[in-house]
N, C-alpha and C positions, 0 to 999 in steps of 0.2 A: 466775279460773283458779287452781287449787290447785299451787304450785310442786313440789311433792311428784312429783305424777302428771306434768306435765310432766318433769320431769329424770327418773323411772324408765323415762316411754315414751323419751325419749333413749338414754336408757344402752342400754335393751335392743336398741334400736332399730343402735346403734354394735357392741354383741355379735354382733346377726345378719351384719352386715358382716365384724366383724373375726376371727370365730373360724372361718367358711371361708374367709376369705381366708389363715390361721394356716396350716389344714390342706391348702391346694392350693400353698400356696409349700412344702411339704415334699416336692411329686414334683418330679421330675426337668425334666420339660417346663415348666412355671411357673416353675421358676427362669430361666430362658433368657428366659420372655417372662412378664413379673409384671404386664404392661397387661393378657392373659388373664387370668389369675385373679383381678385385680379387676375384670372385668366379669362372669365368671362366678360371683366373690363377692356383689356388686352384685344379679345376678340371685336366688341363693342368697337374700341376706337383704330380698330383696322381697317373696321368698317366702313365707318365716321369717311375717312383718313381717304380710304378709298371713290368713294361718292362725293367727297364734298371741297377736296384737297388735290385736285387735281391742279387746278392755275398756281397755286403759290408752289407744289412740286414741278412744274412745268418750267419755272422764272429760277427758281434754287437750280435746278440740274443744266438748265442752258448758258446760266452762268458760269457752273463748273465746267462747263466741254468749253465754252466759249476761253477762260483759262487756263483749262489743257490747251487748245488751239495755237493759243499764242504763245505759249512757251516750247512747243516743238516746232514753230515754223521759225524758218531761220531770218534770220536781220536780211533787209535788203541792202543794207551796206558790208554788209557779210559775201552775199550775194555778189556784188559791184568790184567786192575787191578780190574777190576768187576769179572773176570773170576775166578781167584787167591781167591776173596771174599770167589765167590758160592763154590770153592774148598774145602775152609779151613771148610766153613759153613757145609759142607756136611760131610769135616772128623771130625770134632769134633763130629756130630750129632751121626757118627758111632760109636766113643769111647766112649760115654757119654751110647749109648743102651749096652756096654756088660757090 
C-alpha cells in the first residue's frame, strides 16, 4: 500500500468532515446544540467522501488487497522445494518397488 495515497485519502477525508462542521457551527442554532452539526457534518462529508473520493479510495484499497495478495501467496522457492520433495518421494517409491 502506498503511504502517500493512504494519508491524502485521510486528510481529505477529515476536510469533508471538518470544514462543514466549520461552517454550521457559525449559525446560530448549532452553537446551542454542536451534537447536531456533527452529525449533519458527518452526513455532509459522507457525502463529500462518496462523490468526490472515489480514486484516492480506489489507490488506498488496491493497495491493501494488493498486500493481502502477497502475503498469502506462497514463495516460489517454497514452491521449487516442495516440488523437488514430492519428486525425490515419488523416485525413491519407484526404486524401493523393483
Amino acid at each position: 500500500m502506498n503511504a502517500r495515497s493512504a494519508l491524502v485519502y485521510t486528510v481529505l477525508r477529515l476536510l469533508a468532515f471538518f470544514v462543514p462542521f466549520g461552517v454550521l457551527m457559525l449559525f446560530p442554532v448549532f452553537q446551542d446544540l454542536p451534537w447536531l452539526a456533527a452529525l449533519f457534518a458527518a452526513l455532509i462529508g459522507l457525502s463529500l467522501s462518496l462523490l468526490f473520493l472515489r480514486r484516492p479510495l480506489d489507490q488506498v484499497t488496491s493497495g491493501i488487497a494488493e498486500r493481502r495478495s502477497r502475503a498469502h501467496r506462497p514463495n516460489a522457492a517454497d514452491d521449487a522445494l516442495a516440488e523437488d520433495a514430492a519428486a525425490d518421494t515419488a523416485a525413491s517409491s519407484r526404486d524401493t518397488d523393483r
